[in-house]
C-alpha positions as CSV (number, residue, x, y, z in Angstrom):
1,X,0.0,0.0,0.0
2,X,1.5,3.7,-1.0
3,X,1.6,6.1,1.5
4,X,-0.1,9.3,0.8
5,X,2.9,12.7,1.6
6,X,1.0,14.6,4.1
7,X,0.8,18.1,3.9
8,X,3.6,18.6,6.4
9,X,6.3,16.5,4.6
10,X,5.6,18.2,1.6
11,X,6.2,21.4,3.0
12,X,8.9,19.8,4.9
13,X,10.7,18.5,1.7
14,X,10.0,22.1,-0.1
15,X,11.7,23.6,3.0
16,X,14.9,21.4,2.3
17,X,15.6,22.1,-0.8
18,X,14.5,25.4,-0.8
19,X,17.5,25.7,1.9
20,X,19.6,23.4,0.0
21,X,19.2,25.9,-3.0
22,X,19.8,28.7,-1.1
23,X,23.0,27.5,0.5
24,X,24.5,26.7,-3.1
25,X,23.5,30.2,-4.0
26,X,25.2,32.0,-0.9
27,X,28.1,29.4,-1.2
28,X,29.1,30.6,-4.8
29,X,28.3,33.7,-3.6
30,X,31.1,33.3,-1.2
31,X,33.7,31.2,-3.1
32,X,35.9,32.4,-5.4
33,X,35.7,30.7,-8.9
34,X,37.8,28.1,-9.9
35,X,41.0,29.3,-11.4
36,X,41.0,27.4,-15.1
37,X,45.1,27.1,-14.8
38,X,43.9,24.5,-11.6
39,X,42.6,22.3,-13.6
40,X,45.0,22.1,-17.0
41,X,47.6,19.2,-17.0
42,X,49.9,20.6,-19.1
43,X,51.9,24.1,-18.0
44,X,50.1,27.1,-20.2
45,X,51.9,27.5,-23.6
46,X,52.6,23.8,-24.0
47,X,51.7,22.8,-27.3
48,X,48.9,20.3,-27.3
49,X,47.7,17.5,-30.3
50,X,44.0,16.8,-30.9
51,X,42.8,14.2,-29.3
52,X,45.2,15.0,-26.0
53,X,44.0,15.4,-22.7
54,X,44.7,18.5,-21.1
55,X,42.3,18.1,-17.8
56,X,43.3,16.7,-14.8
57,X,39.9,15.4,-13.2
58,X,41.7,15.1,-10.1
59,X,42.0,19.2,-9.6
60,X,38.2,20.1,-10.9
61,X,36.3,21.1,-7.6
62,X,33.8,19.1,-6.5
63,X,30.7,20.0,-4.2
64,X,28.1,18.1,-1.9
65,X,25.2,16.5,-4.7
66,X,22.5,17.9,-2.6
67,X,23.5,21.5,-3.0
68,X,23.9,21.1,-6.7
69,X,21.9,17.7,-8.1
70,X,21.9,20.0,-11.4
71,X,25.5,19.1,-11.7
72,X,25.2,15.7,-12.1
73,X,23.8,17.0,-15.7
74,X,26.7,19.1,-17.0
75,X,28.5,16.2,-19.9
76,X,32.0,16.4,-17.9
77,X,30.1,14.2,-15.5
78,X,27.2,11.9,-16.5
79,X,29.3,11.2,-20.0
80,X,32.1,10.0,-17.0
81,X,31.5,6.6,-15.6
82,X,33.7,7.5,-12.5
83,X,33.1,10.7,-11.8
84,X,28.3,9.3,-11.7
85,X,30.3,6.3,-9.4
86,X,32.0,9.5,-7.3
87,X,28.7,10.9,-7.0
88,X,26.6,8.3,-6.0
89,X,29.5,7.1,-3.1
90,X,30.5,9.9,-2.0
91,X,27.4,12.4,-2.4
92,X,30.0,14.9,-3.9
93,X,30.3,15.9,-7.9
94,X,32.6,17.6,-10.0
95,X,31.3,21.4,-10.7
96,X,30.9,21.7,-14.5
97,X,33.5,22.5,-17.0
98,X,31.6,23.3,-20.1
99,X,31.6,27.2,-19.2
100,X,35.5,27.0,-18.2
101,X,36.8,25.5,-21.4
102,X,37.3,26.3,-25.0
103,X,38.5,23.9,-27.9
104,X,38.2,21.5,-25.8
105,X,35.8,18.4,-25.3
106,X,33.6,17.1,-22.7
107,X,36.1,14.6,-21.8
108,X,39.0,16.9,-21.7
109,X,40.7,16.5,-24.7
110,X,41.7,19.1,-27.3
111,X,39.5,19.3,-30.1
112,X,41.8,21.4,-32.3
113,X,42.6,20.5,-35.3
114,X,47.0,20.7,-35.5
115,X,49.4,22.2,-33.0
116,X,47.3,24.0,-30.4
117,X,48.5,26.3,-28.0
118,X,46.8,26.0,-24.4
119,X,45.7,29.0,-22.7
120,X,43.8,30.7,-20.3
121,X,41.5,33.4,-21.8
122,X,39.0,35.2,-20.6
123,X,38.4,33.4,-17.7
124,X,38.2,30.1,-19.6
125,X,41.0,27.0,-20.1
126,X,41.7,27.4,-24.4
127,X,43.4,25.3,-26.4
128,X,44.6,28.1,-28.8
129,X,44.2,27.4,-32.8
130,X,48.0,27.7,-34.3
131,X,48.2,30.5,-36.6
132,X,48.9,29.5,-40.2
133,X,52.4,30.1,-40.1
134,X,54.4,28.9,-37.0
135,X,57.6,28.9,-36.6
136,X,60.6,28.7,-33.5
137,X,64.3,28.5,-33.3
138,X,66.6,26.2,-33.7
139,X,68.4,26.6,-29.6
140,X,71.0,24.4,-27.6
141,X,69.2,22.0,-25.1
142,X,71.8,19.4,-24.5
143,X,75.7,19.3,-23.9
144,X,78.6,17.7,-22.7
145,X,80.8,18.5,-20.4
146,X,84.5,17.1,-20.8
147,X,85.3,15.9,-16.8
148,X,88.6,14.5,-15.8
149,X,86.9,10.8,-16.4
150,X,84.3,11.0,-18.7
151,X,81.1,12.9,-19.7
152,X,78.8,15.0,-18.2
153,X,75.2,15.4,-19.6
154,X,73.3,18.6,-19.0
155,X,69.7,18.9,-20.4
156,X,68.0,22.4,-20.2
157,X,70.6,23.5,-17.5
158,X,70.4,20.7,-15.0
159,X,73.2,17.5,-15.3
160,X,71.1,13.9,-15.9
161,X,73.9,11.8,-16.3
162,X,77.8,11.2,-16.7
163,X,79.0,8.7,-19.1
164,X,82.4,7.2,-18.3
165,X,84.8,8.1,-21.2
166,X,85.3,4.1,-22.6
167,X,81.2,4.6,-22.3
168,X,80.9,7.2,-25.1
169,X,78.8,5.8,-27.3
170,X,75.1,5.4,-29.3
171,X,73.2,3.7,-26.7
172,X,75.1,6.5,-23.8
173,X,75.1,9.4,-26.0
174,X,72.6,11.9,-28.1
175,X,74.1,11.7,-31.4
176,X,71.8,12.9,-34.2
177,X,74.0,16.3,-34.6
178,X,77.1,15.0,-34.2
179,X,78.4,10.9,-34.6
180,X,79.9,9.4,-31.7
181,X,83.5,9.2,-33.8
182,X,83.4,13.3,-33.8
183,X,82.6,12.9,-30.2
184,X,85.3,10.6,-29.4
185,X,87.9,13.2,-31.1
186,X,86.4,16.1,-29.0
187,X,86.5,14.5,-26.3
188,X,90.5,13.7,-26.8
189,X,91.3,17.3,-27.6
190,X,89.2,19.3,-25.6
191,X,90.3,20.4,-22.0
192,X,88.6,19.9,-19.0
193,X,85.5,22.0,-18.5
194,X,85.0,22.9,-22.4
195,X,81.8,21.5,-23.3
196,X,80.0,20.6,-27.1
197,X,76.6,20.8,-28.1
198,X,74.6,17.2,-28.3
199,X,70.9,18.1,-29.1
200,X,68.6,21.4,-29.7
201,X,64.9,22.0,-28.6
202,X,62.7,24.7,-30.7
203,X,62.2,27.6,-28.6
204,X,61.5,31.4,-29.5
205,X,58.0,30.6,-30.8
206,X,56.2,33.1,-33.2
207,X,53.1,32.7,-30.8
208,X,54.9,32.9,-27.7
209,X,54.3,29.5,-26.7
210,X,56.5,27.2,-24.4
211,X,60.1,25.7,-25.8
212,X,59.7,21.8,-26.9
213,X,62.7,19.6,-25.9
214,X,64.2,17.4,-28.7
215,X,61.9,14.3,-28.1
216,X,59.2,16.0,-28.5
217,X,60.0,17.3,-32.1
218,X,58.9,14.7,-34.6
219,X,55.5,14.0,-32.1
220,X,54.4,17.7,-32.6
221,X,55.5,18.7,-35.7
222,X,56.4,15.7,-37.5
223,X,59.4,14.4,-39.1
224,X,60.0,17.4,-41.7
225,X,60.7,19.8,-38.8
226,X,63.1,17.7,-37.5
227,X,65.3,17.1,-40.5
228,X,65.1,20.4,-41.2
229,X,66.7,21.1,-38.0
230,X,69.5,19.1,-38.8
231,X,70.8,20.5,-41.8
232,X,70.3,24.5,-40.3
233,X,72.7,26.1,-37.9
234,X,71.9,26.4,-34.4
235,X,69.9,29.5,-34.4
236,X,68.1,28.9,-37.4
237,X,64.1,29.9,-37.8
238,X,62.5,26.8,-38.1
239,X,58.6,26.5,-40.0
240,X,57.3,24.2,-37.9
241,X,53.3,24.4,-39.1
242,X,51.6,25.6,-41.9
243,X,47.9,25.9,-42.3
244,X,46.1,26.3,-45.4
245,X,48.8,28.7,-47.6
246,X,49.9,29.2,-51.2
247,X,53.1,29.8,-53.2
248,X,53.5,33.5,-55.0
249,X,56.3,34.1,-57.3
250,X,58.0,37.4,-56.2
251,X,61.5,37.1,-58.6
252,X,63.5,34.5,-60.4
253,X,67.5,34.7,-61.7
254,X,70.1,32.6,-63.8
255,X,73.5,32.7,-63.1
256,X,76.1,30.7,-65.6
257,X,79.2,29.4,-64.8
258,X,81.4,30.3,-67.0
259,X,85.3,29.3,-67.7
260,X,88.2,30.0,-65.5
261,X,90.8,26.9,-65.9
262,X,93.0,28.6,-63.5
263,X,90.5,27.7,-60.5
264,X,89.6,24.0,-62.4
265,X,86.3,24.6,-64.2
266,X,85.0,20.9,-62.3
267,X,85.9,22.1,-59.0
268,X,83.6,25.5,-59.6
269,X,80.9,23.5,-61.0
270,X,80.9,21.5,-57.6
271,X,81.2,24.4,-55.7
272,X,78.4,26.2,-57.5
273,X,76.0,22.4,-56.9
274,X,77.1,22.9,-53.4
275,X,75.9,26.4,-53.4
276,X,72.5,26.1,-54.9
277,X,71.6,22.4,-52.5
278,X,72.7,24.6,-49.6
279,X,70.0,27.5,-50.4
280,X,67.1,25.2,-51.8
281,X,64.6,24.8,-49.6
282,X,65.4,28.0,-47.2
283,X,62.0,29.2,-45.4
284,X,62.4,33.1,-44.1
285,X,60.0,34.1,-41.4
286,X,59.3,37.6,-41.8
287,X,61.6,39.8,-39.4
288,X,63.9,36.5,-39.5
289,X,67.4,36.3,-40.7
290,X,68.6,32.5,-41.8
291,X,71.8,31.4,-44.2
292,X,71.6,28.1,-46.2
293,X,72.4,24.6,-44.7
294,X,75.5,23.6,-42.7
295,X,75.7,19.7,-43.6
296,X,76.8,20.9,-47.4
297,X,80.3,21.2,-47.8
298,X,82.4,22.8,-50.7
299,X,86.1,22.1,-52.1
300,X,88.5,24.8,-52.6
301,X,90.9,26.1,-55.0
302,X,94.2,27.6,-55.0
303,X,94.0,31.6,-55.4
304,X,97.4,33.4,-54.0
305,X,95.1,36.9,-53.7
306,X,92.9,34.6,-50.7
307,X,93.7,34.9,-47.4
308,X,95.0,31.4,-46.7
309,X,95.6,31.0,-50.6
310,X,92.4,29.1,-51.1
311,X,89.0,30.3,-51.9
312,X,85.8,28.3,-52.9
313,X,85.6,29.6,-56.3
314,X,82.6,28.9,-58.4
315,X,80.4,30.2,-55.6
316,X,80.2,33.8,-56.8
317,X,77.5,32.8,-60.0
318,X,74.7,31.3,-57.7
319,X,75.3,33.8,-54.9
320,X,74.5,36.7,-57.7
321,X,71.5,34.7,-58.1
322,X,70.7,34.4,-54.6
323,X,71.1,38.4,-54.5
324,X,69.2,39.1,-57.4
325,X,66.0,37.1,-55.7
326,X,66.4,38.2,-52.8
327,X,67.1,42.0,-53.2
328,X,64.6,42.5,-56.6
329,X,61.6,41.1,-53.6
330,X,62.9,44.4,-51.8
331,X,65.1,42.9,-49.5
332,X,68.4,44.3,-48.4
333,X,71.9,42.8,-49.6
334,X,72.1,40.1,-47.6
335,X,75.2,39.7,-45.3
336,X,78.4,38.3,-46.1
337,X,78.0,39.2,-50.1
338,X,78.9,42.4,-52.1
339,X,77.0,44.5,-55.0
340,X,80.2,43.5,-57.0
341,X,80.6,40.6,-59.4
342,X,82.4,38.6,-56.9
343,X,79.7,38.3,-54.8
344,X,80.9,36.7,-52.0
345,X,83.5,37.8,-49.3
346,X,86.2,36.4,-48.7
347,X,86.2,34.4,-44.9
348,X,82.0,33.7,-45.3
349,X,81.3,30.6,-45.6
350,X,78.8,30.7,-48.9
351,X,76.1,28.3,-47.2
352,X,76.7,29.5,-43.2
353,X,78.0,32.6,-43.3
354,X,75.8,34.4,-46.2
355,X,72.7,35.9,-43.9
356,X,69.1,36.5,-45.6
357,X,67.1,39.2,-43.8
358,X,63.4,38.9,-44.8
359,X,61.5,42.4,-44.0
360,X,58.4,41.5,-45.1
361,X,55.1,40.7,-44.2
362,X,55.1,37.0,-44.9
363,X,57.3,34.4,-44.9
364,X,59.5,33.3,-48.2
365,X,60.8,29.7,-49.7
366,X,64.1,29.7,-52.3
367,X,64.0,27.5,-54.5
368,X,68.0,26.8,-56.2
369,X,68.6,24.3,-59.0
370,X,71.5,24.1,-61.9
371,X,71.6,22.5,-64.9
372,X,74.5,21.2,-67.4
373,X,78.1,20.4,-66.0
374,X,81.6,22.4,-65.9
375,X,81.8,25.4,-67.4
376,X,78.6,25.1,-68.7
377,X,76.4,24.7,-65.4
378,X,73.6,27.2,-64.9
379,X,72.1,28.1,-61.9
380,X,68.3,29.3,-61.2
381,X,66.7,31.0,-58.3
382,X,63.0,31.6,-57.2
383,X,61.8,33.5,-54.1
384,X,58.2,32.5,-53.5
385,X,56.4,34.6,-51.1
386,X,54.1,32.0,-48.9
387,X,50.4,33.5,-48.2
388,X,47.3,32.3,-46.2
389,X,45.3,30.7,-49.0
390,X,42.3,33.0,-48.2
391,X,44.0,36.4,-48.5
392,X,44.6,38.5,-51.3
């Protein structure tokens, strides 16, 4: 048989939860909102992948059911099979997330699309959209440090490890910069206390988010910006994301060879390869400065008016064509080269030590090729300006 509510338990019951209410209202009243940064797993400017969680349930506030049975409602928790078991044993539940969070799911996973950025804006945890063009710097993370009896490793400033000197080796030592042979003879030669560079992290970030450490790299950005970082100089801008973007022709040069036995005609033609492999595939930022790659070497030739009495001749042709690109797209003469018709001065390195200033607005690719052999080679330049595909 069902017992009828009398009047008085149904005023009774309409006193509870009009208290109950009440005391939720005065206790937000009285409570300071929950700081978004509480609640992020990651430290704010870490980049962040779809799909990656960037809540930590753990840290989300949680409040007695009876003040708040509405919460039970918000996705964060009836979509969470733990955090309904939390509520029913304990009588507590998470407050709701939906109003704290942006670009990010009910579960707590990013739901943008590439390399976010996670912030706090506007009161509210974001996982920032990258902008189309991203880009960092190439920077030391890792070194060694000769001691008496071996190696010591510092990452980011703090010493992990030391490696025994008749240690050195792949399985001991970071050694995608440098082999462990060139290690070895640094090692021999160096003094106590001098120290070599192991590893680099991408830090400096066009959006001004947080430095990545080396093995993080190729899981963010993919394998592209990581080989690109190891054929640049430390210090090199690095495109590490591009959205939706085009290629627009700005200026194009040939250069020829020419003949000039006295330097061997074979040894210029290498040297003018060299050249153009070293610049191919350079991306400027804008307000960036970047040379061509380091892991391209060049041969020299005797020239008694060098200082040292060599000089890497048959790099003057493609550096006019570099100049001509990169100074017709209203650039300035880039550093380490001349207006003359020897182009390149003497004691800079034509891949390392040439310096391209991009003051424009976007970023730019070069593109360097040659053709024919000898004295006959030709070498052609492009500077493509990169734009968002939906401008212009």
């Amino acid at each position: 048989m069902v017992r009828k509510l009398s009047g008085k338990h149904l005023i009774l019951l309409i006193v509870l939860v009009a208290v109950a209410a009440a005391a939720g209202w005065y206790l937000e009243g009285r409570v300071e909102p929950q700081d978004p940064e509480e609640i992020a797993v990651l430290p704010m400017g870490s980049t962040v992948l779809e799909g990656q969680d960037v809540i930590d349930e753990s840290r989300v506030r949680s409040v007695p059911l009876i003040l708040h049975p509405d919460y039970i409602l918000d996705e964060f928790n009836y979509l969470n099979p733990s955090n309904l078991i939390q509520a029913i044993l304990t009588g507590t539940v998470h407050v709701p997330i939906s109003e704290m969070i942006e670009g990010v799911d009910a579960s707590g996973r990013s739901t943008v699309s590439g390399p976010g950025s996670l912030r706090v804006q506007g009161g509210r945890l974001v996982v920032e959209e990258p902008p189309t063009f991203l880009w960092a710097y190439k920077t030391p993370y890792t070194y060694g440090v000769k001691r008496k009896d071996g190696l010591e490793i510092v990452e980011n400033g703090k010493r992990v490890r030391f490696v025994p000197a008749g240690s050195i080796s792949n399985s001991t030592v970071p050694h995608r910069y440098k082999s462990i042979d060139r290690i070895k003879r640094w090692y021999r030669r160096a003094d106590e206390g001098d120290r070599i560079t192991l590893d680099y992290q991408l830090s400096n970030f066009s959006d001004g988010r947080l430095p990545v450490p080396p093995g993080m790299i190729e899981e963010l950005f993919g394998a592209s910006a990581l080989e690109y970082m190891e054929n640049y100089p430390s210090g090199s801008p690095v495109m590490v994301y591009t959205d939706d973007s085009r290629r627009v022709l700005v200026s194009s040069a040939v250069s020829f060879l020419g003949s000039y036995p006295e330097y061997d005609d074979n040894k210029r033609a290498f040297n003018a390869r060299a050249f153009a492999e070293a610049w191919n595939g350079t991306i400027i930022p804008p307000g960036s400065e970047a040379s061509g790659k380091e892991t391209v070497r060049f041969t020299e030739s005797r020239d008694p008016e060098a200082p040292g009495g060599y000089a890497s001749h048959g790099s003057c042709p493609p550096a006019r064509a570099l100049r001509a690109i990169v100074t017709s797209a209203g650039m300035p003469l880039p550093r380490g080269m001349t207006w003359e018709f020897h182009a390149v001065l003497f004691g800079f390195n034509p891949a390392t030590g040439i310096k391209v200033r991009n003051t424009g607005e976007y970023p730019v690719l070069i593109e360097m090729w040659t053709t024919g052999s000898g004295a006959n080679t030709r070498i052609y330049a492009r500077l493509y300006r990169l734009e968002p595909a939906w401008g212009g």
